[in-house]
C-alpha positions in Angstrom: 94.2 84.9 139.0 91.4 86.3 136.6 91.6 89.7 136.0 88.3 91.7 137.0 86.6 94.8 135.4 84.6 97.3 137.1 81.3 98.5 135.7 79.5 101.9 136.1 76.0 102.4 135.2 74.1 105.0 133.2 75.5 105.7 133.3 76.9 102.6 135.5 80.7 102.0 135.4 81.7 98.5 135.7 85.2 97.4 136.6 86.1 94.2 135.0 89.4 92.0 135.3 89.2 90.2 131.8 87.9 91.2 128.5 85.1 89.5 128.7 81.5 89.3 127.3 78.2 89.3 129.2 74.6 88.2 127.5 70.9 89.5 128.7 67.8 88.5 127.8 65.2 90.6 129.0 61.4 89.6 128.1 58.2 91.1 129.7 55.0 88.9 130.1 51.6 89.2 128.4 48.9 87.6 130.5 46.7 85.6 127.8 44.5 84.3 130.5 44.8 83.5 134.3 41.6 82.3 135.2 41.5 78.7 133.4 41.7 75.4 135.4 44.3 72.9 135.6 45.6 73.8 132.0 46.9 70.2 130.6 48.5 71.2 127.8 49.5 73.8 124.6 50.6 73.5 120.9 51.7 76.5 119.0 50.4 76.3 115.4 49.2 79.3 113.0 45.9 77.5 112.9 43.7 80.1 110.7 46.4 81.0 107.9 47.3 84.4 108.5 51.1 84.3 109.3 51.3 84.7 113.4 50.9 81.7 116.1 48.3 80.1 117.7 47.8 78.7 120.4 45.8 75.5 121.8 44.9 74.3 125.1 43.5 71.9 126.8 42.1 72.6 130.9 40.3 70.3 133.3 39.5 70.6 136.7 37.3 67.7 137.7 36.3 64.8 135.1 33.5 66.2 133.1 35.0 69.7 133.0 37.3 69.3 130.2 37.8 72.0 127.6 39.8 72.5 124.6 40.1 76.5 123.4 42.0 77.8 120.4 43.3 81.6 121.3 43.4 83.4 117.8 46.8 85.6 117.7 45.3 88.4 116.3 49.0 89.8 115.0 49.9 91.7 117.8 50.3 89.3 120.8 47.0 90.1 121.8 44.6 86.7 121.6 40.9 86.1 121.1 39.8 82.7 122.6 37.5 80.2 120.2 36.0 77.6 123.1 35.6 74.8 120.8 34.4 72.1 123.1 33.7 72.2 127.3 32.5 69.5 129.6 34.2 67.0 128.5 35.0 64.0 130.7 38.7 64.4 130.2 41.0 66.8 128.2 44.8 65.9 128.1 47.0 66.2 124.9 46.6 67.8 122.5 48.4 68.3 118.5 47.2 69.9 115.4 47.9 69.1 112.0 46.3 68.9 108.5 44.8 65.4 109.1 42.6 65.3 106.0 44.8 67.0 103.4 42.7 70.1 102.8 44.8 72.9 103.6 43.7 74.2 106.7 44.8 72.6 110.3 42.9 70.4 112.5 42.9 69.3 116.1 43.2 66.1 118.0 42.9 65.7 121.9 43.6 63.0 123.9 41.0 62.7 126.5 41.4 59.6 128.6 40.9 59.2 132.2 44.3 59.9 134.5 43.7 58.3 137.7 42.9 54.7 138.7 40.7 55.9 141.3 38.4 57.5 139.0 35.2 55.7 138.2 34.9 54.1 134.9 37.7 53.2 131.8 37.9 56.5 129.7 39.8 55.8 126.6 38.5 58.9 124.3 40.3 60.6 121.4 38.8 63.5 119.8 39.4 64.9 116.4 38.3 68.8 115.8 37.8 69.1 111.7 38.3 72.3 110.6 36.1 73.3 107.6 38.1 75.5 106.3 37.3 78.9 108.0 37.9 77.6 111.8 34.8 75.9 112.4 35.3 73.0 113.9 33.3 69.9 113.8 33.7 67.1 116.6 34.1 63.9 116.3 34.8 61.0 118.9 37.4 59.1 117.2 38.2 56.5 120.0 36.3 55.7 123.1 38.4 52.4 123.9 42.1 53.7 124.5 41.6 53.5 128.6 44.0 56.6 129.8 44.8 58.5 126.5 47.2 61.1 127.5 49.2 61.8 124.8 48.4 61.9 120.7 50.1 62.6 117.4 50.0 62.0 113.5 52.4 60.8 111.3 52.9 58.2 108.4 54.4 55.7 110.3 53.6 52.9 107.7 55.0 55.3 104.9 52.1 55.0 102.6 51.3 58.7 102.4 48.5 59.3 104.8 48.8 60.1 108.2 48.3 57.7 111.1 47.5 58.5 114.5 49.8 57.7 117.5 48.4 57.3 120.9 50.0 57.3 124.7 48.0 56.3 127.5 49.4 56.6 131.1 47.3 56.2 134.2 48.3 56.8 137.8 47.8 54.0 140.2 49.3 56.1 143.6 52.8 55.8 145.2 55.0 56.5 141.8 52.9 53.9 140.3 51.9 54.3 136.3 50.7 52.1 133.5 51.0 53.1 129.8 50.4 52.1 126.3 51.8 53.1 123.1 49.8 52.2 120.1 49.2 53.6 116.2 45.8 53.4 114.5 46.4 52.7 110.8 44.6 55.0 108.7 42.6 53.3 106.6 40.5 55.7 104.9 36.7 56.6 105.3 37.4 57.2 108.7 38.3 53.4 109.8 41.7 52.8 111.9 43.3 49.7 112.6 44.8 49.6 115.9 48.3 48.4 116.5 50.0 48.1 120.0 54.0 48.7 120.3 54.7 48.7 123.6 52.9 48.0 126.9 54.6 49.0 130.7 54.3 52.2 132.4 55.1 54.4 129.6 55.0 58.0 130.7 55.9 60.8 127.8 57.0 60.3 124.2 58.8 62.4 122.6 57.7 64.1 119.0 58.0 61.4 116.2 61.5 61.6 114.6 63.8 59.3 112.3 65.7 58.9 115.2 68.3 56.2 113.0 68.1 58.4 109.8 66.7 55.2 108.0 63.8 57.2 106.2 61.0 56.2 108.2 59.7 57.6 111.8 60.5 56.3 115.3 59.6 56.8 118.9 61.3 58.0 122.0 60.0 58.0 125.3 60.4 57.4 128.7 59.0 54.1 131.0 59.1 55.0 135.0 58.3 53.2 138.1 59.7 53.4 141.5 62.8 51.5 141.2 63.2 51.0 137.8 63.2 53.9 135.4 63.6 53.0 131.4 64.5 55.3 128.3 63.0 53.7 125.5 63.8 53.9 121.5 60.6 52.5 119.4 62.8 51.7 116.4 60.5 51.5 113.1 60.9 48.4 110.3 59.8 51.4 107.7 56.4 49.1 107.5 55.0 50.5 111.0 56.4 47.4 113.0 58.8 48.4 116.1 61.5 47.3 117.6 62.2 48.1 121.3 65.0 48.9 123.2 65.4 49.9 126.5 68.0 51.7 128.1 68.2 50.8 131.7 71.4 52.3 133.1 69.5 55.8 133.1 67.7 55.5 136.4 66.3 59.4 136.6 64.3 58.8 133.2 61.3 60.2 134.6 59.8 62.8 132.0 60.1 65.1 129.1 61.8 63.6 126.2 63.8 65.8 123.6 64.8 65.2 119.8 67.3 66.6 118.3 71.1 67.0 116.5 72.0 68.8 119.7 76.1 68.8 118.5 75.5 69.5 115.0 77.6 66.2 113.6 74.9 65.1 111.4 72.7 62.3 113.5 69.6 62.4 116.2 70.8 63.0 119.4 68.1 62.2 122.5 67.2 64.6 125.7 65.6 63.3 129.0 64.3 65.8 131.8 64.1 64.3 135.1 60.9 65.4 137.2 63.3 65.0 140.4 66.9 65.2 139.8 68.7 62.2 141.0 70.8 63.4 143.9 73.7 65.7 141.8 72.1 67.9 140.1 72.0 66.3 136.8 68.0 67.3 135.8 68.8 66.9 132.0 70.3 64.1 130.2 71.9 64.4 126.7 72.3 61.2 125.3 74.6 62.0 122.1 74.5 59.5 119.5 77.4 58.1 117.9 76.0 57.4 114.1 75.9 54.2 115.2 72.7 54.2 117.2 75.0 53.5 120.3 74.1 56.9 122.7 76.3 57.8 125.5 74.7 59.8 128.4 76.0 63.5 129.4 74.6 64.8 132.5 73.7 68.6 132.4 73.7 69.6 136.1 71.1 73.0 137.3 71.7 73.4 140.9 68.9 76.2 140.9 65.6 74.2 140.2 64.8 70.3 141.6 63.6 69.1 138.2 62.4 69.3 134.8 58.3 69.6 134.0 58.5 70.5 130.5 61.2 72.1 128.1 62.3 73.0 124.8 64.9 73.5 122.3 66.0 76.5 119.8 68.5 78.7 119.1 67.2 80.6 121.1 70.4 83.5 120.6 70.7 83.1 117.5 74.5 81.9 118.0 74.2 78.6 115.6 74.0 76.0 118.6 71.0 74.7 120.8 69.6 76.0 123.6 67.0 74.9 125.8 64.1 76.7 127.6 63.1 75.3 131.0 60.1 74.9 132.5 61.4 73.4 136.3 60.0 72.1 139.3 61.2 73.8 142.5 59.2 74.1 145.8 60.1 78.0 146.0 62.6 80.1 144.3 63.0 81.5 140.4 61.7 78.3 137.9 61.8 79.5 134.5 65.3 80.0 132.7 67.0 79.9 129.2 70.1 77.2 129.4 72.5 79.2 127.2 74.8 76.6 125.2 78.6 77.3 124.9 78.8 76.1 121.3 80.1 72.8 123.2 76.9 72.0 125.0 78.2 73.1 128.4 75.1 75.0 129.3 74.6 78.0 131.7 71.6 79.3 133.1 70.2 82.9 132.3 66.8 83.4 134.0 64.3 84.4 132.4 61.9 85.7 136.0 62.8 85.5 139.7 59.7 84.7 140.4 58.1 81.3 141.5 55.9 80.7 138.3 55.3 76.9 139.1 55.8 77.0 135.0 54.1 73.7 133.4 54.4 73.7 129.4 57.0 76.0 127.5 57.2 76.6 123.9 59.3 78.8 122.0 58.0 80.9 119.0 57.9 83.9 117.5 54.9 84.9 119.5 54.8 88.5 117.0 56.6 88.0 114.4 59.7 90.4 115.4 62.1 88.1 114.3 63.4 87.1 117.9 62.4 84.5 119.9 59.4 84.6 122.4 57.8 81.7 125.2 54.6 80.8 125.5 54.6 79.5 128.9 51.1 77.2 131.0 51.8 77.7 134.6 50.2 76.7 138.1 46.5 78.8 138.8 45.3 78.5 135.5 47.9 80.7 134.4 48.4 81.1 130.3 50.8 84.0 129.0 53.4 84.8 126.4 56.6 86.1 127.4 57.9 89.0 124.9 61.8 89.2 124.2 62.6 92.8 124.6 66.0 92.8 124.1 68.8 90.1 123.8 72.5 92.3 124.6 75.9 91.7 125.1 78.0 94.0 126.9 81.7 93.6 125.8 83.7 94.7 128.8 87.1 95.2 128.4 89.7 94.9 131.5 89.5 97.4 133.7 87.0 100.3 134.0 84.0 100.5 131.4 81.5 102.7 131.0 77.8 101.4 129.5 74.9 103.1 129.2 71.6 101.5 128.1 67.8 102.3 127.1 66.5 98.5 127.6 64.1 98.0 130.1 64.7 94.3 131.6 62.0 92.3 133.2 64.0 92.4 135.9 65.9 95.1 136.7 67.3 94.1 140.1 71.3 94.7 139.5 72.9 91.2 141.2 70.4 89.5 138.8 71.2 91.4 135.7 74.9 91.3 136.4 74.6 87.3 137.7 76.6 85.7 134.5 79.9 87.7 134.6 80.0 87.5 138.2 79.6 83.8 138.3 82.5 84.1 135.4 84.4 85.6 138.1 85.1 88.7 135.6 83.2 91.4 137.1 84.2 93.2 140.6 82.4 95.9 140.4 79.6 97.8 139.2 78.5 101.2 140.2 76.4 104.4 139.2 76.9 108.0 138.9 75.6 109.0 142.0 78.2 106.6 143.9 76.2 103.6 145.2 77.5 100.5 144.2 77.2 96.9 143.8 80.2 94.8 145.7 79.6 90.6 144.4 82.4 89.5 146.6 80.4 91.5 149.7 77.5 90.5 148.6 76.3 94.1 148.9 74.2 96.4 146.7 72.5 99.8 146.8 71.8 100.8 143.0 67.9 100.4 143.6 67.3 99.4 140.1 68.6 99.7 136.3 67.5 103.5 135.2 66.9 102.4 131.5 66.1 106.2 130.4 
């Protein structure tokens, strides 16, 4: 039987039956904007050189109201927008990079056409040139890539110029998607060569990594359909020619690819979010690699959201292993929450708001430049904001009765949620204040209103 320890608050005393450790986050949201339209998607770059983050997005309602608006940081989380382009027919992906090897960052959005049903075969790619001081000059660079959705540089011939890498994925109803991968050689004077590497119903590629440490960069991605769901690795000759293959046994493939060493043993190791879930809980795959290019698949169960829309990776605790930052799907219910790693990649959920965000695209960053790590997070109603760490805390409890007192103000300060992680450990029984109301896990029961953070 675990031992439990009792805690009493601020003072609260908290009666615990192991020595055991507790970590909170608590972070506080800074509305950037909430009246945009169907936001599409962000990228988190310092764009004019002055040491904080930017950010980019893309929004579109209807075709013809695409926009794409850089929101200056101006180095205290509080951000200026820049509308550098509006009524476009479509705005999608987006990435930013020094294209032209000048020093300062430009911008490329993929703006192709998302839905069969729409009239016409939208292909276009847009390239923002920055001059130097943030103005941006527009170009069309493609107008043929029918359904661009995703787009990204890198030298993937290895020649020392940077190449352009293009996703297309259009929606034909009832689960239904066709998709393209393709990379436009960079050929100077502003001519591209196009090259096509795969053709199915390609969905979401991850960033380009050297996924078999061979020197050069490859692709990963997922290929869905009803009834037949595909993870695929792009595997690069070093000369810009791909090999596929496709690994089929993963039937929940459906979104959001992840790159990275996720166990530390020194090769690429792959992560898939499922939109859905497949039935257990399993809404994350890790697919750890061997060394040997062989990947075995780990399922990372959540029962609290039904799937994946977007997330990312970081330490985000500063503990030396990976975390990851969720963005889920859930049709009511708390939908945006840190997965805190054990060291061993067992991964438990800390939540980062009980509310129902409907959360789209996460990034982590250091949103201003504190030295902790904040979230930039796109959510449903237009809904663009940065989520401020205001404290990260671990509360050593030893067994028996503890006393803690603390001056953090949480974002939420409901006690079951701040107290949710020992109590699933089963090591806290419990928790009360100085004025005798308590908190009872096993009852179910609370009345401490709140956390008095004075």
């Amino acid at each position: 039987m675990k031992a439990k320890t009792n805690i009493y608050f601020a003072s609260l005393f908290i009666l615990n039956g192991l020595s055991s450790s507790a970590l909170g986050f608590a972070f506080g949201e800074h509305l950037i904007a909430d009246t945009l339209q169907e936001i599409q998607d962000i990228y988190a770059i310092d764009i004019d050189g002055d040491g904080d983050i930017d950010i980019i997005s893309t929004d579109m309602d209807d075709p013809g109201s695409g926009r794409v608006i850089w929101w200056e940081n101006e180095n205290n989380g509080e951000f200026d927008p820049h509308i550098l382009a509006e009524e476009l027919p479509y705005t999608r992906g987006c990435h930013a990079i020094d294209f032209d090897d000048d020093g300062d960052v430009d911008i490329f959005v993929a703006g192709g056409e998302d839905d069969v049903d729409h009239e016409g075969n939208i292909g276009n790619v847009y390239y923002f040139e920055n001059d130097g001081d943030q103005d941006f000059e527009q170009h069309l660079l493609f107008d043929s890539f029918h359904g661009a959705a995703e787009v990204e540089a890198g030298d993937l011939d290895d020649d020392g110029d940077l190449n352009i890498l293009l996703l297309s994925s259009i929606h034909f109803g009832f689960g239904f998607n066709v998709g393209i991968i393709a990379w436009y050689e960079n050929e100077g004077d502003g001519e591209f060569v196009q090259h096509e590497i795969y053709r199915g119903r390609a969905k979401s590629a991850a960033p380009l990594t050297d996924i078999d440490s061979d020197g050069d960069l490859d692709i990963f991605g997922v290929d869905n359909y009803i009834g037949g769901d595909y993870t695929i690795w792009l595997e690069n000759d070093g000369d810009g020619d791909f090999e596929v293959h496709e690994f089929d046994e993963f039937h929940s493939a459906r979104n959001v690819p992840g790159v990275i060493d996720l166990n530390q043993d020194g090769d690429v190791d792959l992560l898939i979010g499922d939109y859905w879930g497949d039935g257990n809980e399993n809404i994350l795959y890790w697919l750890e690699n061997d060394g040997e290019d062989e990947f075995e698949a780990h399922g990372i169960a959540i029962d609290f959201i039904d799937g994946v829309r977007d997330f990312d990776i970081i330490d985000f605790d500063a503990d030396e292993d990976y975390d990851l930052i969720i963005a889920g799907q859930n049709r009511e219910g708390a939908d945006f929450a840190i997965l805190e790693n054990d060291g061993e990649q067992n991964f438990e959920p800390v939540s980062i708001s009980n509310e129902h965000l409907r959360p789209e695209k996460t990034i982590a960053a250091d949103v201003d430049g504190d030295d902790d790590i904040d979230i930039f997070l796109s959510a449903g109603g237009g809904r663009l904001s940065w989520w401020e760490q205001t404290s990260a805390v671990t509360l050593q409890l030893a067994e028996g009765w503890n006393i803690y007192s603390s001056h953090l103000d949480p974002c939420n300060p409901d006690i079951p949620f701040i107290f949710a992680q020992p109590v699933e450990r089963g090591t806290v029984q419990l928790v009360k204040d100085n004025e005798g109301r308590f908190y009872n896990p096993e009852f179910d029961f609370n009345n401490i209103p709140f956390w008095d953070f004075r």
